[in-house]
Each structure stands twice: as C-alpha cells, then as structure tokens.
C-alpha positions as CSV (number, residue, x, y, z in Angstrom):
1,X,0.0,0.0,0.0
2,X,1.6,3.4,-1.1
3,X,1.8,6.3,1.5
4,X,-0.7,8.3,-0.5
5,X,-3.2,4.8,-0.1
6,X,-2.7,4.6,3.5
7,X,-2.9,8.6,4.5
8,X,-6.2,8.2,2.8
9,X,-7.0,5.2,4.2
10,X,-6.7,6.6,7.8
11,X,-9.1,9.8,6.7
12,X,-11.5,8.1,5.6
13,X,-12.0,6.1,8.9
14,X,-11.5,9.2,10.7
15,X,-14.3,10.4,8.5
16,X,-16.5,8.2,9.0
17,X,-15.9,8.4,12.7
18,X,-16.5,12.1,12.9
19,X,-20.0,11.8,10.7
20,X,-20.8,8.7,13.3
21,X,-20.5,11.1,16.5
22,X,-22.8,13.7,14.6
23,X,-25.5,11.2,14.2
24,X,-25.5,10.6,18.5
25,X,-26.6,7.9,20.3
26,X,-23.0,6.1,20.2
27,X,-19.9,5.5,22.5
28,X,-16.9,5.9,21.5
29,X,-13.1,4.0,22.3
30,X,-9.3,4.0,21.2
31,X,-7.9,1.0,19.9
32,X,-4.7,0.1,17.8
33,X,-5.0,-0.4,13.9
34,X,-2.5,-1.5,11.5
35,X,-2.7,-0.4,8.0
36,X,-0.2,-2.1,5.9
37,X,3.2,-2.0,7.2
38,X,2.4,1.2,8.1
39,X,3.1,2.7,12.3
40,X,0.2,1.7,14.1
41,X,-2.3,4.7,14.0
42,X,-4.8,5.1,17.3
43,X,-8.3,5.6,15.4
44,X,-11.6,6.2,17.3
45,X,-13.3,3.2,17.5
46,X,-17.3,4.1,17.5
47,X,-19.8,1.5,18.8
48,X,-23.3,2.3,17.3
49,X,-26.5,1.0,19.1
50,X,-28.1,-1.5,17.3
51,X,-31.2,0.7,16.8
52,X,-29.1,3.4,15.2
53,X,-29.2,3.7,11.0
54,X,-26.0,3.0,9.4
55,X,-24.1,6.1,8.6
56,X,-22.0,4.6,5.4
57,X,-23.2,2.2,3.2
58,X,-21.0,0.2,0.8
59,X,-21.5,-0.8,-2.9
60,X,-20.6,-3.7,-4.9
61,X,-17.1,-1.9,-5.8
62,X,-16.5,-0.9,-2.2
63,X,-17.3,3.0,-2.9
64,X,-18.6,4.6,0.5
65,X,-22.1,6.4,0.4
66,X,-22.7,8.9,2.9
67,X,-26.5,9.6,4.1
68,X,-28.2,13.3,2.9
69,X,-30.9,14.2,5.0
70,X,-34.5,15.3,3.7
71,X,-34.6,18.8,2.8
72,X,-35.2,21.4,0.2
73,X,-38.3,19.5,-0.9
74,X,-36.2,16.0,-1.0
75,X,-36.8,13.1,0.6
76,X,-33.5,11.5,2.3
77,X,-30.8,9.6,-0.1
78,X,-27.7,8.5,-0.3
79,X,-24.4,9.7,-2.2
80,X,-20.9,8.4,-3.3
81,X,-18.7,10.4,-1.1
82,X,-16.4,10.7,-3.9
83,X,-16.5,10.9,-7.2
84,X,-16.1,7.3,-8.8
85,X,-12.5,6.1,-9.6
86,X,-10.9,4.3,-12.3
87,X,-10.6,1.8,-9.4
88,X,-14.6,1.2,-9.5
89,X,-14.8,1.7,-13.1
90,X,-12.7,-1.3,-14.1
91,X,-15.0,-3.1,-12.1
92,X,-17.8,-2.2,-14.3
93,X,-15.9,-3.0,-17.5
94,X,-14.2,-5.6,-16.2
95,X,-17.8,-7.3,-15.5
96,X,-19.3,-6.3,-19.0
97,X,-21.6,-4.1,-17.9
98,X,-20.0,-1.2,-19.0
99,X,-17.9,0.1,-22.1
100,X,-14.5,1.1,-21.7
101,X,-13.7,4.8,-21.5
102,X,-12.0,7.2,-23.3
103,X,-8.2,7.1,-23.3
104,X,-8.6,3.6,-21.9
105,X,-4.4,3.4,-21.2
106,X,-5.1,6.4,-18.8
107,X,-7.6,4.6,-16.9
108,X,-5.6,1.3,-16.8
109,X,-2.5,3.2,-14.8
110,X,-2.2,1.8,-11.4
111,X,-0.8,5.2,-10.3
112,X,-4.3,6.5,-11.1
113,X,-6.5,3.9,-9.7
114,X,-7.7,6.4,-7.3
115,X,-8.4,9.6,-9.4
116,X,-11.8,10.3,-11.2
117,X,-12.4,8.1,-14.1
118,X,-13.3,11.2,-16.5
119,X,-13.8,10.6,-20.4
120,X,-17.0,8.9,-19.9
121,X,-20.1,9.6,-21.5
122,X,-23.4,9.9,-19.4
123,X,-24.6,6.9,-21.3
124,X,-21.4,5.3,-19.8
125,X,-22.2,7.1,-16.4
126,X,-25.6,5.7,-16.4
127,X,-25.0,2.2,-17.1
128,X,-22.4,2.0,-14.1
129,X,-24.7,3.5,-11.8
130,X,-27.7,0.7,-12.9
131,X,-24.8,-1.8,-12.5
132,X,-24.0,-0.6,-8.5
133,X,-27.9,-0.7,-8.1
134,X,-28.2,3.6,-7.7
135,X,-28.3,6.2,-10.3
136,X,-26.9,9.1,-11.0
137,X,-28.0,12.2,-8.9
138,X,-30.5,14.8,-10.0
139,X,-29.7,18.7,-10.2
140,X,-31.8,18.8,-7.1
141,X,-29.9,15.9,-5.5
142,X,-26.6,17.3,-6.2
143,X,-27.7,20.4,-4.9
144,X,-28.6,19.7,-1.8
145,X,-25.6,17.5,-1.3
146,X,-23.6,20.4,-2.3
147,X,-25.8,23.5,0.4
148,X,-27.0,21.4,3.4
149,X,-29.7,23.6,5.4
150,X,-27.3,26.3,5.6
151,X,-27.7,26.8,1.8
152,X,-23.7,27.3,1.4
153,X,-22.3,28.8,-1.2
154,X,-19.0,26.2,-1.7
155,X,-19.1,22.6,-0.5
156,X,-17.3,23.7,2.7
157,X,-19.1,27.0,3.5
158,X,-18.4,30.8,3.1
159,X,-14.8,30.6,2.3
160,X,-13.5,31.8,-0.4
161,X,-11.9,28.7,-2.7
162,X,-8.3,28.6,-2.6
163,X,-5.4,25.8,-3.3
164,X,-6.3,24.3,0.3
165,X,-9.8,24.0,-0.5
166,X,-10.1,22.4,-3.9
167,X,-8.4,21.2,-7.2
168,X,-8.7,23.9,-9.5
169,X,-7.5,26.7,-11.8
170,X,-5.2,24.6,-13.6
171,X,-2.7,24.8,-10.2
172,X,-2.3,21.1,-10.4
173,X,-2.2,20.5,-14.0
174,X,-4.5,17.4,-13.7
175,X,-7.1,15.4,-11.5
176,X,-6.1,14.4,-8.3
177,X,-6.9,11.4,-5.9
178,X,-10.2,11.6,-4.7
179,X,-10.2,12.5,-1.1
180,X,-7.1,15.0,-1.0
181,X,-8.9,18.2,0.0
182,X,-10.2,17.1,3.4
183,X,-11.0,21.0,3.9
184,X,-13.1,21.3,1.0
185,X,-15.6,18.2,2.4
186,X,-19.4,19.5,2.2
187,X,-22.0,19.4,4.9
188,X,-22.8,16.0,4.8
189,X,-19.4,14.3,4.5
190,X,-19.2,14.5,0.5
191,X,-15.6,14.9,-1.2
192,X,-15.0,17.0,-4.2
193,X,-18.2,17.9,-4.9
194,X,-15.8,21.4,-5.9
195,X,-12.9,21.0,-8.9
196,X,-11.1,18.4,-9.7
197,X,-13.9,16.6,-12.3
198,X,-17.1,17.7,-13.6
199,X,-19.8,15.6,-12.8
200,X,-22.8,14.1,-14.5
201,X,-26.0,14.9,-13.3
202,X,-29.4,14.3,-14.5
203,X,-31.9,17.4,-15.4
204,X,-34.8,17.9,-12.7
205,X,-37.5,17.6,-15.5
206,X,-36.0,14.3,-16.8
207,X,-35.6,16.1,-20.4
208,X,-33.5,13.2,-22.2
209,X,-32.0,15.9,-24.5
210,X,-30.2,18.3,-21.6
211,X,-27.1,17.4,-20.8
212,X,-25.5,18.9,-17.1
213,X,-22.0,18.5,-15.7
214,X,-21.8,20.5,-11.9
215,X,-18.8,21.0,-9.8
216,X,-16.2,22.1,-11.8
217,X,-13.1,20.4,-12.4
218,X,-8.9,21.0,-12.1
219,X,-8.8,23.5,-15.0
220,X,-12.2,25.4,-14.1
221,X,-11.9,28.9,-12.4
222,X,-13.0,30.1,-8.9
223,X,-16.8,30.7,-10.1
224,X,-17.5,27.6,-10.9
225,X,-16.3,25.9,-7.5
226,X,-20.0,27.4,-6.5
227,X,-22.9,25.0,-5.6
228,X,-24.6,26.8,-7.7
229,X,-22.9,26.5,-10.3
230,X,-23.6,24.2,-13.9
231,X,-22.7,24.0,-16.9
232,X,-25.2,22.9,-20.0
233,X,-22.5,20.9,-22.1
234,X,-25.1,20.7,-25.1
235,X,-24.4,16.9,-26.6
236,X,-23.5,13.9,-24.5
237,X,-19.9,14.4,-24.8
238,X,-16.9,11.8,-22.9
239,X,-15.0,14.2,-21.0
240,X,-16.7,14.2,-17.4
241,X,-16.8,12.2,-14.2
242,X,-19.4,11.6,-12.0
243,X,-21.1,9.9,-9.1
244,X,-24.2,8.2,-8.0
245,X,-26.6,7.8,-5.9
246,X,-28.9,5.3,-4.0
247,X,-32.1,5.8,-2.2
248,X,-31.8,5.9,1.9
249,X,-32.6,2.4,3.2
C-alpha cells in the first residue's frame, strides 16, 4: 500500500468516525489499527446502538455512500462520497456491464487507480450507476448534497476557494486522488463535490436531450467551485466524471 493509499486510508475512517458522532446515540473507544506495514495509528473506534441507521453504506465496488438528510423539498438519499475512480470503473468494465472509456491506457494506470475516471459519457455514467444498483443524482440531489440547510455557497461553507480548498485553476495541471482536500468536504461528508472533475448529473424535468455537468473540475476557475454552479454541455460528450446515488434504506 503506497503512502498516498494509507494517509487516505486513515481519513477516511476518521471520516466516517467524525459523521458517526454527529449522528448521536454512540460511544466511542481507542484501539490500535495497523494499515499495511504502516506505524500503528490510534483511530476512534465508535460503537453504534443496534437501533441506530448505518451512517455509510457500501457498494458492490466498495465506494462509500454517505446519508443526505430530507430537505429542500427531498426526501433523504444516499451519495458516493467521492466521485467514482478508475478503481470502480474497471470493475464495471471488467464485468461487462459497462464500455471502456475514453483514453482507456489512462484509466488502466495503477498510479491513477484512485483519481476520477473522467472521459466517460453519461450513457457510460448511467449504465455504471444501474450496475451498482443507484443512479446518477439529480440537479436537485446534487444540490442539496452540495448547500446542506445552511444553503452554502461552496461545499465547505463561506470561504472563499483557494489551493487548500479544492483542485482547481489549472494549479495542479490534472485530477487528483479523490479525497485530497479534506477541507473542502461539504456538509454532509461528500468529497469534491468542488474542482477536480465535472460531474454528471441528470436534469430535474428528466428532459433526455439536456445534458449537465456540476462542480467544476482542475482547469475550471474560482466561479465555478460554487454549488450553484452548472454547466449545460449541449451533446453527451466523454470528457466528465461523476457519481451516483442510491435511495436511503
């Protein structure tokens, strides 16, 4: 396990911790965990009541879904916390249930296994959400994902975006691992919802002939690392990530 893999390893289970403690109703201890060969970490071990919900759910790829509460005229759902991999999406192709993407020898480099599969189509974006059993989010969905109830204008709040915050304005030259801007996580737990690769999303009206990316990505300027921001791309082109959803259980 590289560095990178095991630094991201240990946020994520501190992530999931810190959402777990927001939820209540738990008691928490230390214990020792050894990832890899790594130094033993001391991680937060959280000890949920039985009558408690689950706060992440797992897919068939092992992609972590984190639970979005009702609001803004939605009932509750479920959302990738990060945008899918090229990880995940070799599962999918691997399988046969989806095509490959573009620039398939990008995608097949173990040294981006954990960046945003981007060159897919929605078509493609579709069929690997139908094959994970979810689908991929509405405007609304994403949205809401994106505000919380404080109706934010970034991911992470008031803040304006900055190289701390999110992978954009062409600083890093290309997409990064999902999970590296900690800072930038949105009110429900979410990851780069801001830069790094614009996302697929379906139109609220369910017009088959609109296409909408949201988010931004590592080239896009400061404006669009807004929630409220989208872009109409016009024709369902291949050069776009995205993530699904799943309904709350």
């Amino acid at each position: 396990m590289t560095d990178h893999s095991r630094r991201y390893a240990l946020l994520m289970l501190s992530t999931i911790v810190s959402l777990a403690a927001i939820a209540g109703g738990m008691a928490a201890s230390r214990t020792e965990i050894m990832i890899g060969s790594a130094t033993v970490q001391y991680i937060p071990v959280v000890e949920v009541r039985p009558t408690a919900a689950p706060t992440v759910l797992v897919d068939r790829t092992g992609a972590e879904y984190v639970a979005i509460t009702a609001g803004a005229g939605l009932a509750a759902f479920r959302m990738m916390r990060t945008e899918v991999t090229n990880a995940h999406y070799a599962q999918c192709v691997a399988a046969g249930a989806c095509s490959a993407p573009g620039e398939p020898a990008l995608h097949r480099d173990p040294a981006r296994a954990d960046h945003p599969v981007v060159y897919v189509r929605q078509a493609q974006a579709r069929a690997y959400a139908n094959w994970v059993g979810g689908a991929l989010p509405t405007e609304a969905q994403w949205s809401r994902a994106c505000q919380g109830d404080a109706n934010r204008t970034y991911p992470w709040g008031e803040e304006p975006p900055d190289a701390t915050l999110a992978n954009f304005g062409g600083v890093v030259g290309d997409t990064a691992p999902v999970g590296s801007y900690l800072r930038g996580t949105g009110p429900f737990g979410t990851l780069d919802m801001a830069g790094n690769a614009w996302e697929w999303v379906e139109p609220d009206d369910g017009n088959p002939d609109v296409w909408i990316v949201r988010g931004g990505d590592y080239r896009s300027g400061a404006g669009f690392m807004a929630c409220s921001a989208r872009y109409d791309v016009g024709i369902d082109d291949g050069n776009h990530g995205f993530r699904v959803v799943a309904p709350a259980p």
